[in-house]
N, C-alpha and C positions, 0 to 999 in steps of 0.2 A: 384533675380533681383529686387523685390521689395526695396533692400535695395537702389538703387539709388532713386528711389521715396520716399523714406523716409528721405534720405537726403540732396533732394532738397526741399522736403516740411519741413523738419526742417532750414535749411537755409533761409528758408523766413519766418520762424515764425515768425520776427520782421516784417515782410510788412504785413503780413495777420492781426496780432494781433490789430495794430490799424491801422487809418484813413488813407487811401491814397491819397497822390494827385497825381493827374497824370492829363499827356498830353491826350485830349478826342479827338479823329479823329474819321471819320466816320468807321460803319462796314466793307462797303467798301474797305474804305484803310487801316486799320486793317487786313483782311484776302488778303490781295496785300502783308500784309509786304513779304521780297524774306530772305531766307536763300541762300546765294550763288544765283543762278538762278532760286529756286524754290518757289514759293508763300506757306504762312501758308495753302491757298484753297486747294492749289494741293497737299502736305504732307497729309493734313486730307483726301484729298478723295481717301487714298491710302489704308486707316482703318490699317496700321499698315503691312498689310498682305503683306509678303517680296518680294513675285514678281513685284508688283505693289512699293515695296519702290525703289528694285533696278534698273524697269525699270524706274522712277524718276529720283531717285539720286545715279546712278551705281559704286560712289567711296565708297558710305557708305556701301554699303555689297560687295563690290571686298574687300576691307580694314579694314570691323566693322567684332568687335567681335560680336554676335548674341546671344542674351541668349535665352534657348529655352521656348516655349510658355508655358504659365502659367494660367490659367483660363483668358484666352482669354486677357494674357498680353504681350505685347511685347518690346521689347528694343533693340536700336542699338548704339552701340561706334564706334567711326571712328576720331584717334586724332585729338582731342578735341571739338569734335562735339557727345553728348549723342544725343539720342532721345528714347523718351517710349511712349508709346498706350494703352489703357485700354479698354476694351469694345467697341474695334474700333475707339474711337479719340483720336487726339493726348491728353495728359494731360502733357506732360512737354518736353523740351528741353532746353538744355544746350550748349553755344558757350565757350569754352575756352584756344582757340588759332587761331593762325590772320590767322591761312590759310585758315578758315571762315568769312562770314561777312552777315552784314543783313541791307535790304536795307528798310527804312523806308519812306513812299512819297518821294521818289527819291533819299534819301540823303543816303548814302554807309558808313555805319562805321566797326570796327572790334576791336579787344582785340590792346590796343596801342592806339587807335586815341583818338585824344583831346574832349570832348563833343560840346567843339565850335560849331565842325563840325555839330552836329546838331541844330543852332541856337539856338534863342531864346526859351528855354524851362521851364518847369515848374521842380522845385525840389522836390524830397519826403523825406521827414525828416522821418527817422526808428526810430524804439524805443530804439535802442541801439545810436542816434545822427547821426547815417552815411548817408547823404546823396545818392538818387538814381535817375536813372529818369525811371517811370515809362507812358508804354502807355496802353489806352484801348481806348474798343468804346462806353463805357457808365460808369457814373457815379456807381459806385459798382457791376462791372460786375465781375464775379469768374474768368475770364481768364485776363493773362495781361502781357506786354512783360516788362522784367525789362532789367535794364542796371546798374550795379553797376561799381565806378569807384573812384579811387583812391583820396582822398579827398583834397591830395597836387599837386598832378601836374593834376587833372581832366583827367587823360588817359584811356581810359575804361578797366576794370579787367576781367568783365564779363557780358555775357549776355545772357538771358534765355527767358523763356516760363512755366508759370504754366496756368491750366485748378486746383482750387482749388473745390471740390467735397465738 
């Protein structure tokens, strides 16, 4: 199961590798963001551990494959919705299709929508040139929600969550 932490964290080599910019909101509304109905706050304080994810979020384990625990590592699939835990927080999550979505200071997007939708924002230029929008709650914080999205028609592709260690 590690392999999906490895190749979410190899997928963002270009973010992690150099400077980011990004949108700075407070921690506040940082741990507000919602996956579907559910805050970043409330997902961590589940530490991973399945009772407490399913009585959360009860489609991802009615529906998630469940890989089994691994020095105190967890992960759950539910199309197109990853999530993995490590030492009890979350460290990554992955959105990649619309019948998720994530709500950021009020505003609701999903795999498809235009970035309009989230106004005026800040761009992060990756090392490969592709533009992304990147949020945290402080200037070089190791966690951060990204959004990568299609560079011609700005639709969003995907969207995630690392915790980089």
């Amino acid at each position: 199961m590690k392999n999906i932490l490895l190749i979410l964290t190899l997928s963002l080599t270009s973010l992690a590798s150099c400077q980011i910019t990004s949108n700075i909101i407070t921690k506040t509304d940082f741990y507000n963001i919602k996956i579907n109905n559910s805050t970043l706050n409330d997902i961590q304080a589940t530490k991973g551990i399945r009772q407490q994810v399913r009585d959360l979020i009860p489609v991802i384990i009615k529906n998630a494959t469940e890989e089994p625990e691994e020095d105190n590592y967890y992960s759950y699939k539910c199309d197109g919705f990853n999530l993995a835990f490590e030492e009890n927080e979350i460290i990554a999550f992955k959105i990649s299709k619309n019948n998720w979505n994530i709500t950021i200071q009020g505003v609701t997007v999903t795999i498809g929508t235009n970035i309009s939708a989230l106004g005026n924002v800040v761009l992060n230029t990756q090392k490969n040139g592709n533009k992304s929008i990147i949020y945290q709650y402080c200037d070089g914080c190791n966690n951060f929600i990204y959004i990568y999205f299609d560079q011609f028609t700005n639709e969003i592709t995907e969207i995630g969550f690392i915790e980089q260690t």
